[in-house]
C-alpha positions in Angstrom: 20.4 -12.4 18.1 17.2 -12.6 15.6 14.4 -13.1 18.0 11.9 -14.5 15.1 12.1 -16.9 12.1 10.9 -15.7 8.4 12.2 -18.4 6.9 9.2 -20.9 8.0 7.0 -22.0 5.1 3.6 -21.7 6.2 0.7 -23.3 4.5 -2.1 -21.4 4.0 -4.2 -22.8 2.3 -7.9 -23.6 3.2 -7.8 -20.3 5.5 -9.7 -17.9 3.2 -6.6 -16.4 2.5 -7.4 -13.9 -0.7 -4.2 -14.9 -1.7 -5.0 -18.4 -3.1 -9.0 -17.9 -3.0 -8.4 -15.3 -5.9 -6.5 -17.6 -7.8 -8.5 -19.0 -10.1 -10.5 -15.9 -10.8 -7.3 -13.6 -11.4 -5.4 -16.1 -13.1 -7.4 -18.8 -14.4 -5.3 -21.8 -13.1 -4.8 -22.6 -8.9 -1.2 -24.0 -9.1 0.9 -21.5 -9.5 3.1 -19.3 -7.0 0.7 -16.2 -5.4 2.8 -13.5 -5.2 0.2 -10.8 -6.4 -2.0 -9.8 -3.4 0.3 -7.2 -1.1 0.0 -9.6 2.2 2.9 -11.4 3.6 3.8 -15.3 3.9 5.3 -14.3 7.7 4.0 -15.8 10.4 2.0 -12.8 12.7 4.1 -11.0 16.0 3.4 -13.4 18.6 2.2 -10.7 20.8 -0.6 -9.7 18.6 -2.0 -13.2 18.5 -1.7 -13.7 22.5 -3.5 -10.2 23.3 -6.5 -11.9 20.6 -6.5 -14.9 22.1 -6.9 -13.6 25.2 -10.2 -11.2 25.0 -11.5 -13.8 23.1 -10.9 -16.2 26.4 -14.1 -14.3 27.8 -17.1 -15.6 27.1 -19.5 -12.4 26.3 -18.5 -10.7 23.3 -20.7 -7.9 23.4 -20.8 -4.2 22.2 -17.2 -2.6 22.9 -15.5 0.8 23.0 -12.0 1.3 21.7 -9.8 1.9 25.4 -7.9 5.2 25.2 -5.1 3.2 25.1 -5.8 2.2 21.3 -5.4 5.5 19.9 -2.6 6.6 22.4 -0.7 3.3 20.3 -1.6 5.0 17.4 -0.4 8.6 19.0 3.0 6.9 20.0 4.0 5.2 17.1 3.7 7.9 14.5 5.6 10.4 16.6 8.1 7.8 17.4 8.8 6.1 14.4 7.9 9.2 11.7 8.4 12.4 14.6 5.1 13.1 13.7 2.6 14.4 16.4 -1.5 13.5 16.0 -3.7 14.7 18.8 -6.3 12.2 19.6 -8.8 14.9 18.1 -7.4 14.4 14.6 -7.9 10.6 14.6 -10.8 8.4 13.5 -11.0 4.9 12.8 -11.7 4.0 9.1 -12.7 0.0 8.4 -9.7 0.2 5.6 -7.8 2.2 3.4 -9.4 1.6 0.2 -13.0 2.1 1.9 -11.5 5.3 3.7 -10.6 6.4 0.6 -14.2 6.0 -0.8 -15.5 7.7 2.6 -13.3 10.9 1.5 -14.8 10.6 -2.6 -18.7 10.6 -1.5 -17.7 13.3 1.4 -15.8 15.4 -0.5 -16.9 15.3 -4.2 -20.2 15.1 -5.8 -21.0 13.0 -9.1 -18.8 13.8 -12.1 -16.6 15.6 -10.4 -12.9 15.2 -11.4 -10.5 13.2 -9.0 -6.4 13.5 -9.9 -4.4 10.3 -9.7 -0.9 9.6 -10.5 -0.7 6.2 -12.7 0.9 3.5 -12.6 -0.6 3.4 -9.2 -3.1 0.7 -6.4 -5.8 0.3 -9.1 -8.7 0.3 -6.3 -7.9 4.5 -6.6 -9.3 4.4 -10.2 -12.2 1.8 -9.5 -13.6 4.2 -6.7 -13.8 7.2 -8.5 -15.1 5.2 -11.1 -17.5 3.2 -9.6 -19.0 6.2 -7.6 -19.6 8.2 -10.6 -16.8 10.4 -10.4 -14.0 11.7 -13.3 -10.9 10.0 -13.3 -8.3 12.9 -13.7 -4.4 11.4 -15.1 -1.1 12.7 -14.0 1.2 10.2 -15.0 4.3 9.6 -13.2 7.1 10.1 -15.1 10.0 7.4 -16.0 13.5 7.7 -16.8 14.3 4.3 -17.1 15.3 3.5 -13.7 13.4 5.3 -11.4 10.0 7.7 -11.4 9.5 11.2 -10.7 6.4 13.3 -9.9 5.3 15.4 -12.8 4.7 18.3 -11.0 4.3 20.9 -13.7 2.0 18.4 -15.4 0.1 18.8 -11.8 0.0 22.3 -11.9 -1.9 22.6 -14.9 -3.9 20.0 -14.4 -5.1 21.3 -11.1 -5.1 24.8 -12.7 -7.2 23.6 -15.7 -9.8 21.6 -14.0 -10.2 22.7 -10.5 -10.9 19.0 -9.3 -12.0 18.8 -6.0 -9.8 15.5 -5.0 -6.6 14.5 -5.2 -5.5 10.9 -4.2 -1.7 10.6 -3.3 0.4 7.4 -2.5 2.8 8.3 -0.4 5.1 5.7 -0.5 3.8 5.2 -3.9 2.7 1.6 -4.9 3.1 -0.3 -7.2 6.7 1.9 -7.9 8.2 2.3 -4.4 8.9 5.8 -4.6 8.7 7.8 -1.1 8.2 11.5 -2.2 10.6 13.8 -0.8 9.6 16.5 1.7 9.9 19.1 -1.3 7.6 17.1 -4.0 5.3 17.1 -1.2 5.2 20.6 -0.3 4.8 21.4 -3.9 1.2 19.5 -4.1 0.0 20.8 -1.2 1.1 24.4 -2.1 -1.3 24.2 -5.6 -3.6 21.9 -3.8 -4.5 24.6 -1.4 -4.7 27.5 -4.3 -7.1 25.4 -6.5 -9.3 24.2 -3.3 -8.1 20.3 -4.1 -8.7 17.7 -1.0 -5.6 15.8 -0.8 -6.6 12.0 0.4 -3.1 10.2 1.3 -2.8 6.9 1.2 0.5 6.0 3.6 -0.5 2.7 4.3 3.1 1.8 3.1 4.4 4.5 5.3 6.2 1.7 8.0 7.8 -0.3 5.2 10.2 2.3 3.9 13.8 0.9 3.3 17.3 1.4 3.6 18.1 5.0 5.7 15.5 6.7 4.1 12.3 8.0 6.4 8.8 8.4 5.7 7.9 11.3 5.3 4.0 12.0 6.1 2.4 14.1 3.6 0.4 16.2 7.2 4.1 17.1 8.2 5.5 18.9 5.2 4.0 22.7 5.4 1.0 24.7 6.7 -0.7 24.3 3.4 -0.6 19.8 3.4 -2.6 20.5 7.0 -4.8 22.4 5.8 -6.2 20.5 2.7 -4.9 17.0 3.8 -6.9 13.7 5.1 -3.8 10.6 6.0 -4.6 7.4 6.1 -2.3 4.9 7.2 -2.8 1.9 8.9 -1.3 -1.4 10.6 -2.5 -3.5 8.3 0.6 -3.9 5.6 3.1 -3.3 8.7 2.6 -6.0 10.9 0.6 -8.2 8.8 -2.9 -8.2 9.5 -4.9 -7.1 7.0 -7.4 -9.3 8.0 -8.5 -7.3 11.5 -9.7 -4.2 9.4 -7.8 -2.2 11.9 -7.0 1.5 9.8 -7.1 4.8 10.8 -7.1 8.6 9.0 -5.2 11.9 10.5 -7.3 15.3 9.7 -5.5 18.2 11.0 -7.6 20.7 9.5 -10.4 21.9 11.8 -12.3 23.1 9.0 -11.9 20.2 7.1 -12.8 17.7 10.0 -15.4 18.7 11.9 -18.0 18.1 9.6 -16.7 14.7 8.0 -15.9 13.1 11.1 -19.6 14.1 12.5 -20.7 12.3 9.0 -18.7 9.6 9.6 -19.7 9.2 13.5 -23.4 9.2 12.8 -23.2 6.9 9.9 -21.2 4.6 12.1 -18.1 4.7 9.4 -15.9 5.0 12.1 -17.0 2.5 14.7 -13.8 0.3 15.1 -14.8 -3.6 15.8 -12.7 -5.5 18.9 -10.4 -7.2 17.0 -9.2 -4.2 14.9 -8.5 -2.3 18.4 -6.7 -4.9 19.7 -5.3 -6.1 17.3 -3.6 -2.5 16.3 -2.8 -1.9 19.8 -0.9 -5.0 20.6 1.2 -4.1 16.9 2.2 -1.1 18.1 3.1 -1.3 21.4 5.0 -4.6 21.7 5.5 -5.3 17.7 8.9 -3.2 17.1 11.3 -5.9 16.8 9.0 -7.8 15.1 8.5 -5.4 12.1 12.4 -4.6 12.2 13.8 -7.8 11.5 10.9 -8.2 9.3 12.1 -5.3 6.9 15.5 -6.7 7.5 14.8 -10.1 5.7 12.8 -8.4 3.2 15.5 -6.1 2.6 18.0 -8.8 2.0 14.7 -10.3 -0.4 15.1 -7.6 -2.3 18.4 -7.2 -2.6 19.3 -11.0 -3.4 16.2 -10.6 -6.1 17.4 -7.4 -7.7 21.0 -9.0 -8.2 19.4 -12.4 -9.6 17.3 -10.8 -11.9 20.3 -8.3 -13.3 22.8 -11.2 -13.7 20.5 -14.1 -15.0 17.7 -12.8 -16.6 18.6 -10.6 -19.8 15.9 -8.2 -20.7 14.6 -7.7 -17.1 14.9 -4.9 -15.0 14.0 -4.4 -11.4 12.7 -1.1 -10.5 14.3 -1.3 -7.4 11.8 0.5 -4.4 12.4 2.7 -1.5 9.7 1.5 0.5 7.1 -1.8 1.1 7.9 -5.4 -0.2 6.7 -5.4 -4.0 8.9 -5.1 -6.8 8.1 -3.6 -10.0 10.0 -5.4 -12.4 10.3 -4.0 -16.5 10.1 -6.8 -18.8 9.9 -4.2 -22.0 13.7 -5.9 -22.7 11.6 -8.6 -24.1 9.7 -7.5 -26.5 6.7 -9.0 -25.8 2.9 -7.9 -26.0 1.6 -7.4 -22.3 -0.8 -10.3 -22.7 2.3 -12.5 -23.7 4.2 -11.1 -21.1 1.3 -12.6 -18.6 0.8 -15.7 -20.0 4.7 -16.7 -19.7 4.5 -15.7 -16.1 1.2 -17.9 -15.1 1.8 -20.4 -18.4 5.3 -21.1 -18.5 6.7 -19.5 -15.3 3.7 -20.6 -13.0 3.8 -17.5 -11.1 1.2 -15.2 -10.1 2.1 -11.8 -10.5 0.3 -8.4 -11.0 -0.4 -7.1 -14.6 1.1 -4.2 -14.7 -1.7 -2.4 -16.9 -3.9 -3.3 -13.8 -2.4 0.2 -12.6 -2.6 2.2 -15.3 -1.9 1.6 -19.2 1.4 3.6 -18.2 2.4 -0.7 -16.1 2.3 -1.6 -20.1 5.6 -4.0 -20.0 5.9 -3.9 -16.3 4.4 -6.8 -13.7 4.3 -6.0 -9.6 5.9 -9.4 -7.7 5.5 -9.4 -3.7 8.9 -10.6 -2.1 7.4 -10.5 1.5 7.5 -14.5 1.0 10.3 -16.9 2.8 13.5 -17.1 0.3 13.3 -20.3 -0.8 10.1 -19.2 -2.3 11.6 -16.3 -3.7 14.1 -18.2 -5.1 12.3 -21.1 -6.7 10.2 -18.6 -8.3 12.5 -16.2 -9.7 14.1 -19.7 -10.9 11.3 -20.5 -12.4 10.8 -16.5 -14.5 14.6 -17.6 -15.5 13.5 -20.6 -17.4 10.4 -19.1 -18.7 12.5 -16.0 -19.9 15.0 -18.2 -21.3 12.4 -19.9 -23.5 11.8 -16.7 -25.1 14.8 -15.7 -25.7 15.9 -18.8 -27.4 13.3 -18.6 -30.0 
């Protein structure tokens, strides 16, 4: 018997939530459906809220220390759910992925420096090399039509050619869904480790992976992924709470660690706050039915969407992941110029969905929709794309 209900809609509105904040910014127009920002419309684990609600039942919230107990959570899930083993040695707290991954780009590499990246991908990746002063180094993913592929002889030269000292992975890959197999993996880290490249793997999507499949941390794969890998991965996108800044990275490399994490110590990088530490330890020591019926109902989301949009709406395609709760649907069946393409989806459709050419020039005809949202929701506004898309096509 389902212990918990995803089919409540919850209002949240007039909570800060980024999600309808952003709106008018991103989209120019506030009443529309938000399915952009990767949060989802599920109501928390119950147990997480009680363990907040009860430290903040004291009245002194003073300095604090993260309890052994936090990073033994951490510890136990991963070799649970992934068979992975971290020592508590190899962990550090990071105050999220995106800034952990900016931590490893001023660490690691110096201004003008190249940094590899594999487009269409999370377009915070690009905007950090950029906005730090580093090169922005392209290895498309490649495209068949249904599905995407890692270009790894593209890699090879690449890596042979310009000898960057960074590469950032997604692994799962977002916005495409794609969880690399062991061998891709093992590939990268192999030529990673004979040009000197820092791998920086983002596997904050590493919890969400679907069907039978596992996730397969990029740390686990060979002797070379530990010695030029830094994994980051947090609770964040699992369980919902993005909002406690709880993450965390994996460096198994002595050589590689001893020095950054000393960096990152006395710079206080990797000071974790109260709520972060209990908020992550409560997820991942009493939220494991929670986050499997979750991925059920998204699942079925996903599913129900995927069939909806290949029998009703001609000219669309859904891209259909392995891992998280966003779909990357390919609206190139219609025609239209990407700006169009955007304008029937807020205009006509009212939905708020991400341009695709946010991740890359290579999203050109593609959008990113979050399903992670109750189905009525998900129906109304796939309903709604219908219409829109019907418009078109009559014309």
């Amino acid at each position: 018997m389902k212990k918990y209900n995803f089919d409540c809609v919850i209002d949240r509105r007039h909570t800060g939530a980024m999600k309808y904040e952003g709106l008018d910014a991103m989209f120019g127009r506030h009443d529309v459906t938000p399915l952009w920002i990767a949060d989802l419309d599920f109501a928390v684990c119950p147990d997480i809220i009680k363990a907040l609600s009860h430290r903040l039942e004291h009245p002194v919230l003073g300095y604090s220390a993260a309890p052994d107990a936090y990073w033994q959570s951490i510890i136990d899930w991963q070799r649970r759910r992934h068979g992975f083993d971290v020592k508590r040695e190899e962990l550090a707290f990071i105050p999220g992925v995106v800034k952990g991954i900016a931590l490893c780009v001023n660490y690691f590499t110096g201004r003008g420096d190249g940094v590899v990246i594999q487009p269409p991908v999370y377009h915070p990746f690009r905007m950090v090399i950029e906005g730090n002063g580093r090169r922005v180094l392209e290895n498309p993913l490649i495209f068949d039509g249904e599905s995407y592929r890692m270009d790894v002889e593209g890699l090879a030269d690449l890596l042979r050619r310009e000898r960057p000292r960074m590469m950032i992975l997604c692994n799962p890959h977002n916005p495409v869904g794609i969880q690399w197999d062991a061998d891709t993996l093992r590939r990268v880290a192999a030529l990673c480790r004979e040009t000197g490249t820092v791998v920086v793997s983002d596997e904050i999507h590493g919890d969400l992976v679907l069907g039978r499949r596992s996730h397969i941390p990029f740390l686990a794969v060979s002797d070379d992924a530990r010695a030029v890998g830094v994994m980051l991965g947090a609770p964040s996108k699992t369980f919902n709470i993005p909002g406690l800044v709880s993450s965390w990275m994996v460096v198994k490399s002595e050589g590689l660690r001893r020095d950054f994490y000393k960096w990152m110590e006395v710079n206080e990088f990797s000071a974790p706050v109260m709520i972060s530490t209990i908020g992550a330890e409560a997820a991942y020591t009493t939220g494991e039915q929670w986050l499997d019926e979750m991925m059920e109902y998204v699942e079925s989301n996903i599913s129900f969407a995927t069939e909806y949009v290949s029998s009703r709406i001609p000219g669309v395609r859904v891209v259909k992941p392995q891992a998280s709760f966003l779909l990357w649907l390919d609206f190139n069946g219609l025609g239209l110029e990407q700006k169009d393409l955007m304008r029937m989806l807020v205009d006509d459709a009212r939905i708020a969905a991400n341009d695709g050419t946010m991740f890359g020039k290579q999203g050109k005809g593609f959008a990113r929709l979050n399903v992670g949202t109750p189905r009525c929701v998900l129906t109304a506004a796939l309903e709604h794309i219908r219409e829109a898309v019907e418009k078109i096509n009559a014309k």
